[in-house]
VEXRO-537355 format. One line per 3 residues: their letters; for each residue x, y, z of C-alpha. Coordinates in steps of 0.5 Angstrom, whole numbers, plus 500, padded with zeros to 3 digits. Example, Ala and Ser with C-alpha at 12.3 -4.5 7.8 and 13.67 -1.06 7.14 Angstrom:
<nodes>
as = 525 491 516; 527 498 514
</nodes>
This chain:
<nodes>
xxx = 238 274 404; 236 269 408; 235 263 403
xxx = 244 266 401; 245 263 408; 241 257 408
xxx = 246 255 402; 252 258 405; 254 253 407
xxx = 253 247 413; 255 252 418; 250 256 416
xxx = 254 263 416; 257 266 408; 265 266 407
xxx = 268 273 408; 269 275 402; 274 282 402
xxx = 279 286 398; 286 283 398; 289 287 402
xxx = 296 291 400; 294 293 394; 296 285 391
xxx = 294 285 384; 294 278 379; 300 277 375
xxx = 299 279 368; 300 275 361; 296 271 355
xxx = 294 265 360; 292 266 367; 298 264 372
xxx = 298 259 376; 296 258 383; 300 259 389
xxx = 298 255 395; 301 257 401; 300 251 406
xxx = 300 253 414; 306 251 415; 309 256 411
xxx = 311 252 406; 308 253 398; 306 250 392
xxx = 304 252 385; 298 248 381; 298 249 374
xxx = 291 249 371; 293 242 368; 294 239 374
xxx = 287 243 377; 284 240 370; 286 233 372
xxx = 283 232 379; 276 230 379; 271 234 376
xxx = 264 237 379; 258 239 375; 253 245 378
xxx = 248 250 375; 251 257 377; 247 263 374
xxx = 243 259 368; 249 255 366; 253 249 367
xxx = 260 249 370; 265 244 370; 271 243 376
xxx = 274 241 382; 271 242 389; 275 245 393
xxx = 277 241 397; 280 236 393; 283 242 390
xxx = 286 243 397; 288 235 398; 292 236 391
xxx = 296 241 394; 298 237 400; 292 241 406
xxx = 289 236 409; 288 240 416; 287 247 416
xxx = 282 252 419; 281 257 413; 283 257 406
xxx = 282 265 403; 283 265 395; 285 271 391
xxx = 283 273 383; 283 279 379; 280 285 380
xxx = 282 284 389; 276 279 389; 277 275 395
xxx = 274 270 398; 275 265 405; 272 259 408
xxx = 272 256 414; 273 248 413; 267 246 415
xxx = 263 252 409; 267 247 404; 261 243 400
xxx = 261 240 393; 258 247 392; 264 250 391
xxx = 268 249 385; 274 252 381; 270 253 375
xxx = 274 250 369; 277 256 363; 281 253 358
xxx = 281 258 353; 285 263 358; 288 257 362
xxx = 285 261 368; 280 257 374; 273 262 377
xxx = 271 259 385; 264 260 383; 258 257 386
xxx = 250 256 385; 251 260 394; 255 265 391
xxx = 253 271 389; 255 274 382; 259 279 386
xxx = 263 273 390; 266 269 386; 273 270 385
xxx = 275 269 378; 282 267 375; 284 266 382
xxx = 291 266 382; 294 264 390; 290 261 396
xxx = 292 262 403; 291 256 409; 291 256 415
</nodes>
């Protein structure tokens, strides 16, 4: 437990990670959906998986095998947040996970799934458990 939380992230603390609420499910359909960004102004955005593919792209080792993707905060620049306090992502099966501005390193990745058009927050930090996978909505505040 303590060695997760050294590489949690440079605050130290894990991101929270919980149920989505209100019982939120992911769209269905042969391609994952594409993510929604609701930016702190209210404001939202929709990042198909071509745009998140074409952003600069980070290699990890995480859980014995090579991912390719964007670090999340380029990800969030893209999707015009530049300030912000927390970011909370949401996949299937209700996996969510939330970070503070200062837990987002180059160690947090939207892995890349070209097959299913779907991208995987994963992270050599994260527990297998963590990750949130075909992540299809971000909430900025």
């Amino acid at each position: 437990m303590a060695a997760f939380l050294l590489l949690a992230g440079c605050s130290g603390a894990a991101p929270k990670s919980t149920p989505v609420s209100g019982g939120q499910t992911a769209p269905t359909s042969a391609f994952a959906p594409p993510i929604t960004v609701i930016r702190p102004d209210g404001s939202s955005v929709t990042m198909t998986y071509e745009t998140v593919a074409n952003l600069p792209i980070q290699t990890l080792e995480v859980a014995g095998k090579t991912e390719h993707g964007p670090i999340l905060a380029d990800f969030l620049a893209a999707a015009g947040v530049t300030e912000f306090s927390q970011a909370t992502f949401f996949g299937l099966e209700n996996r969510t996970i939330t970070f503070t501005r200062d837990q987002l390193t180059d160690e947090y990745i939207l892995a890349l799934r070209s097959k299913s058009k779907a991208v995987n927050l994963t992270s050599p930090n994260l527990t297998e458990e963590q990750w949130v996978l075909h992540v299809f909505r971000v909430e900025v505040k």
